[in-house]
TORZA-273766 format. One record per residue (C-alpha): residue in three letters; x, y, z. Coordinates in steps of 0.001 Angstrom, whole numbers, padded with zeros to 6 digits, always signed. Layout:
<recs>
ALAXYZ;...
</recs>
This chain:
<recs>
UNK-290047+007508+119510;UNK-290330+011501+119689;UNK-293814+012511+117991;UNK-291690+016019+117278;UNK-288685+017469+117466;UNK-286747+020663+117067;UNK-283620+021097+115229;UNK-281340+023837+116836;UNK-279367+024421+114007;UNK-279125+025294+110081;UNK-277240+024600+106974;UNK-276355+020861+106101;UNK-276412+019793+109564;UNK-280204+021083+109701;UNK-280579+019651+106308;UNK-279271+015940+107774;UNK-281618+016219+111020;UNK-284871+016798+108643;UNK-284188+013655+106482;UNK-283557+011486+109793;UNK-286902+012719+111411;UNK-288836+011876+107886;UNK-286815+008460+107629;UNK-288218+007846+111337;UNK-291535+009405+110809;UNK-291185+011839+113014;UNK-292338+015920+112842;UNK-289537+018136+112638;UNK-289769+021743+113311;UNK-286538+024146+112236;UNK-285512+027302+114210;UNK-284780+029817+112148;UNK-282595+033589+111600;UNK-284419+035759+109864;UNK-281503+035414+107427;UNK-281409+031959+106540;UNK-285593+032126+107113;UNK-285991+033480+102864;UNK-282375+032028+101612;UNK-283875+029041+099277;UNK-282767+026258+101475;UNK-284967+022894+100340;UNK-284821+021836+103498;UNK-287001+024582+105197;UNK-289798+023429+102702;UNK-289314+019942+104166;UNK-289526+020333+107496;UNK-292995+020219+109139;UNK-292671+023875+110641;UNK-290292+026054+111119;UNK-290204+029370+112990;UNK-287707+032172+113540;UNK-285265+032578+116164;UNK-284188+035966+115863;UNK-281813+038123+113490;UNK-279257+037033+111044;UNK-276072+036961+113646;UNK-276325+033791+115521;UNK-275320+035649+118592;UNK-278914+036887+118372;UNK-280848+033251+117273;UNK-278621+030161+117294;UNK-277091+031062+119703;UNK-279943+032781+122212;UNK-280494+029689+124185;UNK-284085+031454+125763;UNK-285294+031943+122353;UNK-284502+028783+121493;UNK-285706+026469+124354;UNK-289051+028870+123933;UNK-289459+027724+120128;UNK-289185+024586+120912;UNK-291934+024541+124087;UNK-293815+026789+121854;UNK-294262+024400+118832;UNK-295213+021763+120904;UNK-291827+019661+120299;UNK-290705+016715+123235;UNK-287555+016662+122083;UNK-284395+018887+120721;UNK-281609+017974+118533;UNK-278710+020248+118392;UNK-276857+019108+115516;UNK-272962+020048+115407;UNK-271408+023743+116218;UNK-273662+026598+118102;UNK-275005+024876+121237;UNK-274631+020981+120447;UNK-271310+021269+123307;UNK-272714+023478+125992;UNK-273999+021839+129032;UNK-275985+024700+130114;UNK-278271+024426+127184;UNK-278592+020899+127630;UNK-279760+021902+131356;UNK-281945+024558+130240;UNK-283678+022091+127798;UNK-284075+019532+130542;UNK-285798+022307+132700;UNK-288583+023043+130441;UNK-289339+019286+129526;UNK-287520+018684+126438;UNK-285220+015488+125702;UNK-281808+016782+124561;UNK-280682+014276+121877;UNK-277267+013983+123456;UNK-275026+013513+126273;UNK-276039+014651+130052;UNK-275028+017704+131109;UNK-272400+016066+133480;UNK-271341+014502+130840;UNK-270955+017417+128803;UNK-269134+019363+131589;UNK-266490+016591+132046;UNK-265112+016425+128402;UNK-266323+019962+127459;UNK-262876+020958+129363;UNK-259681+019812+127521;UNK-258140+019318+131063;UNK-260841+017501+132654;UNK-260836+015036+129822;UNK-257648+014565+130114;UNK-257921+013321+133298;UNK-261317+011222+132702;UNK-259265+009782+129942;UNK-256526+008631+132319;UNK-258605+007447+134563;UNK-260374+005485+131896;UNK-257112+003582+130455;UNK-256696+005362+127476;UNK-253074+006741+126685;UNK-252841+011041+126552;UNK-250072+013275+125124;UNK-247029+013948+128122;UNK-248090+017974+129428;UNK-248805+019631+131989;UNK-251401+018135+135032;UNK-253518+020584+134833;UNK-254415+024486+134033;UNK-251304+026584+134133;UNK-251105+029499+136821;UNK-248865+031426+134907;UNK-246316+031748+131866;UNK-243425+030927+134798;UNK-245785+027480+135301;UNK-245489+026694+131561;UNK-242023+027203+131094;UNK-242128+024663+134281;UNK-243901+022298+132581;UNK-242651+022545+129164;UNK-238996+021741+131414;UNK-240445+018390+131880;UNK-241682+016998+128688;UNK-239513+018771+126611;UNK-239650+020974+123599;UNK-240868+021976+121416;UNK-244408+022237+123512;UNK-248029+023132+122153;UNK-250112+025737+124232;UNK-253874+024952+124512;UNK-256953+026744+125681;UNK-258440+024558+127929;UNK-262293+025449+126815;UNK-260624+025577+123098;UNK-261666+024427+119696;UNK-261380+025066+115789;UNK-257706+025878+116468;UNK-258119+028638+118584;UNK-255579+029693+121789;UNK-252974+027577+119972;UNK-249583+028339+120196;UNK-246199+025931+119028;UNK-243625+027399+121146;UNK-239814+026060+120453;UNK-238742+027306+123195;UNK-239178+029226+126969;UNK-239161+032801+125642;UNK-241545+031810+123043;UNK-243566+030217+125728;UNK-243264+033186+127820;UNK-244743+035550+124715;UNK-247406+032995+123208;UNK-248905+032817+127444;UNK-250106+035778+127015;UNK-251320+035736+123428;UNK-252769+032364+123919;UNK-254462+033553+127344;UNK-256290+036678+125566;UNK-257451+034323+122079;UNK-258918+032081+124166;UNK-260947+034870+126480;UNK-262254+036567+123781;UNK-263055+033044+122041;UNK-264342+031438+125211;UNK-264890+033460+128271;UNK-262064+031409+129325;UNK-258416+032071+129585;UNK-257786+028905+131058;UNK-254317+027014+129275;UNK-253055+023810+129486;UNK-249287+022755+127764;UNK-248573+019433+125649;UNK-245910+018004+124084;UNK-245879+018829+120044;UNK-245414+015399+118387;UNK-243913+016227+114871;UNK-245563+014460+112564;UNK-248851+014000+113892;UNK-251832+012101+112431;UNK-255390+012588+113713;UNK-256985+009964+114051;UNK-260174+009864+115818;UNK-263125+006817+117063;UNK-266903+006907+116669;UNK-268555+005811+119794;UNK-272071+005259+120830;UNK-273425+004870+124341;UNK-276734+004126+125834;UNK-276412+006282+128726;UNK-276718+003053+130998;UNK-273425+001306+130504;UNK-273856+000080+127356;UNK-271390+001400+124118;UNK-269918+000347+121163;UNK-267335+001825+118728;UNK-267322+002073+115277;UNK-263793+002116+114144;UNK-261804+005144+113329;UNK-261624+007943+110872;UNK-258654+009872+109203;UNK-258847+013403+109874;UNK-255171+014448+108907;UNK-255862+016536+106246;UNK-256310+019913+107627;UNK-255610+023561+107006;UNK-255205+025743+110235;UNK-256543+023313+112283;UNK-259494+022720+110252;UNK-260130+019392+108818;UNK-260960+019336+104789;UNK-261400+015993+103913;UNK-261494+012401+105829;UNK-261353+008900+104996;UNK-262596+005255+107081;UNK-260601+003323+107519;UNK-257144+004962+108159;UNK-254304+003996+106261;UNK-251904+004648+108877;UNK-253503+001716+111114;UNK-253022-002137+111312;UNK-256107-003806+112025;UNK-254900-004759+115509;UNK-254594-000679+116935;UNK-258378-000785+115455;UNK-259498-003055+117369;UNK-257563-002382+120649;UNK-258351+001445+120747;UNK-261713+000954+119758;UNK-262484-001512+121927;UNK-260862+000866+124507;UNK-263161+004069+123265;UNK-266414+001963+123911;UNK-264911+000595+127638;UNK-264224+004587+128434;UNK-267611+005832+126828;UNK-269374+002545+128641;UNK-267504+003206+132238;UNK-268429+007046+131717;UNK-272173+006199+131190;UNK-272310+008504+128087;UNK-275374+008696+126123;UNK-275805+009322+122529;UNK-272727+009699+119304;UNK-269590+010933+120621;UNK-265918+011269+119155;UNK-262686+009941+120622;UNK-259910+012247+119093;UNK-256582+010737+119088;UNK-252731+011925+118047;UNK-251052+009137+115952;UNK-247259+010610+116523;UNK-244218+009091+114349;UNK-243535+005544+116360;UNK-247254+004882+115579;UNK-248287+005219+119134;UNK-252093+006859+119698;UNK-252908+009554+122498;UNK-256166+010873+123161;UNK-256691+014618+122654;UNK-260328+014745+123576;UNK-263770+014081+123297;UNK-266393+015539+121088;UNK-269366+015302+123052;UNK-271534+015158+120026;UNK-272102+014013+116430;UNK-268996+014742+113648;UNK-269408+016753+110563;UNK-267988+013548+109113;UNK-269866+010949+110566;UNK-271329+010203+106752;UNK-268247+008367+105734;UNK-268487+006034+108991;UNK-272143+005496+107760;UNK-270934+004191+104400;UNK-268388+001990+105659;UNK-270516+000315+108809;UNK-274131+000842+107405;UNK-275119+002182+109703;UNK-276685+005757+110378;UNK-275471+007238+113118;UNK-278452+010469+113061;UNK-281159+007902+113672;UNK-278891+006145+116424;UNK-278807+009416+118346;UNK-283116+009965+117985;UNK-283201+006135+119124;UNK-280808+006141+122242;UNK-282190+009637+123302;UNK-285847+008048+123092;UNK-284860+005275+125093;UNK-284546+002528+122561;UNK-280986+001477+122770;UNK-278028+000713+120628;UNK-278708+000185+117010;UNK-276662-003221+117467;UNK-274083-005129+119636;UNK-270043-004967+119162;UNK-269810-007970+117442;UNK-272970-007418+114985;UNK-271269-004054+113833;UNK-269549-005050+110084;UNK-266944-002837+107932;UNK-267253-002644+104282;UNK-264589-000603+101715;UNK-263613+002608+102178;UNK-265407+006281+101572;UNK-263774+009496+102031;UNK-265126+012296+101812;UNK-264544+016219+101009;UNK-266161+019045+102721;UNK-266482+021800+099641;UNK-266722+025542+100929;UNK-267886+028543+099444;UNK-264162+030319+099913;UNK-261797+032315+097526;UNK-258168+030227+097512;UNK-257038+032741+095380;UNK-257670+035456+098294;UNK-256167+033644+101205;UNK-259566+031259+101364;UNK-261822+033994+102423;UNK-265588+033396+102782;UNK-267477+034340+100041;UNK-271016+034746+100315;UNK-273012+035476+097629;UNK-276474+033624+095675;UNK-275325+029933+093915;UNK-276230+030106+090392;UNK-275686+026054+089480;UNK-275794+023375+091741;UNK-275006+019856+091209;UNK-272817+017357+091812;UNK-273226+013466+091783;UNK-271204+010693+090736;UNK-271023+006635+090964;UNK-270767+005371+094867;UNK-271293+008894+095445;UNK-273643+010602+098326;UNK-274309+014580+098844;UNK-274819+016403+102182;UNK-275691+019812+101487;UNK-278443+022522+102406;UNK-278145+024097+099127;UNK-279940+024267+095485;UNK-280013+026848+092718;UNK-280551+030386+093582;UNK-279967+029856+097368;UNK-277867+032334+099397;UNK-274751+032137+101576;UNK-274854+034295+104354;UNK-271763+035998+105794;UNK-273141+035414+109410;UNK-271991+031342+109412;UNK-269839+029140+108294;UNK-268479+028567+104765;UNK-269053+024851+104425;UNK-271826+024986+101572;UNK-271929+020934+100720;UNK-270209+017472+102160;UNK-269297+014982+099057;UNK-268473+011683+099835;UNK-267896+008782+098227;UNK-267263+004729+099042;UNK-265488+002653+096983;UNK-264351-001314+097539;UNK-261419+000306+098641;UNK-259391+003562+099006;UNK-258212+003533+095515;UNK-262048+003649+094446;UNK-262660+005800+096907;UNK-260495+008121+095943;UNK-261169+007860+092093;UNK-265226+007754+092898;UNK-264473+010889+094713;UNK-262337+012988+092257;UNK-265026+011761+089308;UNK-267451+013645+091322;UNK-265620+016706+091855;UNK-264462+016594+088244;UNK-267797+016977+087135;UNK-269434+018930+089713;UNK-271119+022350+088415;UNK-271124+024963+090846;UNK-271198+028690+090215;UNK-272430+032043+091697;UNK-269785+031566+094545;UNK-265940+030444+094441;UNK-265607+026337+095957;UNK-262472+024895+097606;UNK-263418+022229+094866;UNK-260222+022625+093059;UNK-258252+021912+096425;UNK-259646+018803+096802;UNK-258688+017674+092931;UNK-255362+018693+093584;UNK-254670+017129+097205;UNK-256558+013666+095484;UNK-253865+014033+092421;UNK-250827+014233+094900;UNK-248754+011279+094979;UNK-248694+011607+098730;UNK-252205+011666+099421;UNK-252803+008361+097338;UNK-249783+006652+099163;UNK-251445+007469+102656;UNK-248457+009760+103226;UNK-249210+012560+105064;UNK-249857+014138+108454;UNK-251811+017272+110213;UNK-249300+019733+108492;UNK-249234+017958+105287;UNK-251751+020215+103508;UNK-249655+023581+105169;UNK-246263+022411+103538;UNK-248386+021797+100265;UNK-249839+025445+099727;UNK-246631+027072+101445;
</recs>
């Protein structure tokens, strides 16, 4: 095992790395903005160093790769862990890392490269068995090459950046002179969100589940899944609360796309957590999206339901130790959901709201708490809103779900407006407790 390691990140993700370094004995050393470097975050205090990276913007410290790879050489550290976000995806920072000596606790590069492009894994997944979404074969010249390809599968059609993510360069077009109009729009999103302008076109399956696999490889052919999580609820692409298991699957499509995940991640050689992300359309058929080359935000509730902790499995396979068990070893147990809470105004379109949290605490029965956060700490306008991760496991959903909205029920937060009223209210729908719902559920809800 690593004697030290960096964490290349901040918040709750920074907050998880620190307790899976102490739980393996291991030094843990935090980069730091200068903003986030005085904000009250417990975790800073735990760590066994931490040192800054740079100014508040993450442009100019998570996100400065040099400065980063530097810290880490200069505090002595073997290893870096990149957590989830910033540079956890990019393949030239894994590189970079590699070139100055330091174990990046994740995929390879190549590995990176081929599922960092929504195209290319595409075409990995093909290659690897698994079933993808009818569009178009590759990148799209043109608007005239969309309308081409949108011909084929039909409409209505989804536009895609190919380097995309958190909903970005996505366009629903109903038809070919919306197509034509959303190219273009699409084409500059993704630029300015990428550096890429690169599209590719699929099919829009109305009412759409995501449903997506936790896999682990060890990098030498080895990989195992660990069933699948609901990630359905969502508002503008961006997922608010999952569950394990999903209620939309029989216990046969676990087993057969799982078992299909771990072949893929296995006959890819990957090494380290990754996510399968699938589209369950209306005839209950599943169709790979992509790959998240990396751990989830909501790996926690695949941890309650397996066991297992997925934040040590990374520090072990990156060390050189292996999978944490075999296929048939791995065991599923209830069900735990679980709500990410963010410091945004609902009754202001969701804005961010930064600001200092005046009370902090929330716990409950069956109940854990992810968060970076205590008492007089401050959210910064420079990252992302998600200010704590409450999740809760329960015998089965039913407990799950009542575990869950105890906690929020009782929760005391203040200094900052919380999403946590959302989360009562999409618990209390007769829907949501019935499993009935899909990625545009939540939309039609608050429409």
């Amino acid at each position: 095992m690593f004697r030290k390691v960096f964490i290349a990140n901040r918040g709750e993700v920074a907050a998880r790395m620190v307790r899976a370094c102490r739980e393996l004995g291991v030094e843990s050393v935090c980069g730091v903005s200068d903003t986030d470097a005085d904000a009250g975050f417990p975790y800073l205090a735990e760590a066994t160093q931490r040192i800054r990276l740079g100014p508040g913007p993450a442009a100019q410290s998570y996100l400065a790769m040099e400065n980063v790879v530097q810290a880490a050489v200069q505090t002595g550290c073997s290893a870096l862990h990149p957590g989830w976000g910033f540079l956890a995806e990019n393949a030239r920072f894994a590189a970079l890392c590699a070139q100055h000596g330091l174990t990046f606790i994740g995929p390879s590069p190549a590995a990176m490269d081929l599922m960092g492009g929504k195209v290319s894994s595409r075409a990995a997944a093909q290659a690897a068995g698994l079933p993808v979404v009818p569009g178009s074969e590759g990148v799209l010249a043109d608007a005239a090459a969309a309308v081409r390809s949108a011909d084929q599968v039909g409409y209505p059609v989804v536009l895609k950046a190919d380097a995309g993510g958190g909903g970005r360069g996505i366009r629903r077009c109903a038809n070919a002179d919306e197509l034509r109009t959303a190219f273009s729009e699409a084409a500059r999103e993704a630029e300015a969100a990428f550096g890429n302008a690169a599209l590719y076109l699929e099919k829009f399956l109305a009412g759409g589940r995501h449903i997506e696999f936790q896999v682990l490889g060890d990098g030498r052919g080895g990989a195992i899944h660990l069933g699948e999580r609901e990630c359905s609820i969502q508002r503008r692409h961006q997922k608010l609360l999952e569950e394990a298991p999903s209620p939309a699957l029989s216990s046969e499509q676990r087993a057969r796309m799982g078992e299909a995940c771990a072949r893929a991640t296995a006959h890819w050689r990957y090494a380290g957590a990754g996510t399968m992300e699938f589209l369950l359309d209306a005839d209950g058929a599943l169709h790979f999206l992509e790959m998240n080359t990396r751990l989830q935000v909501e790996h926690p509730v695949t941890e309650a339901v397996t066991g297992l902790d997925l934040a040590q499995a990374q520090f072990r396979i990156a060390a050189g130790q292996g999978l944490p068990c075999t296929q048939s070893e791995v065991r599923w147990s209830g069900h735990a959901m679980e709500a990410r809470i963010n410091a945004e105004d609902p009754e202001d379109g969701f804005r961010p709201a930064p600001g200092t949290v005046k009370d902090f605490q929330i716990v409950g029965e069956g109940v854990r708490v992810d968060t970076h956060l205590a008492p007089g700490a401050r959210i910064s306008p420079f990252y992302d809103s998600l200010i704590a991760k409450v999740i809760a496991h329960g015998q089965d959903r039913a407990q799950a779900i009542d575990r869950l909205d105890s906690a929020l029920a009782a929760a005391c937060v203040s200094g900052v407006p919380t999403t946590l009223a959302l989360h009562r209210r999409i618990l209390a729908h007769a829907d949501f407790r019935a499993g009935r719902f899909d990625t545009q559920w939540l939309e039609r809800l608050l429409s």
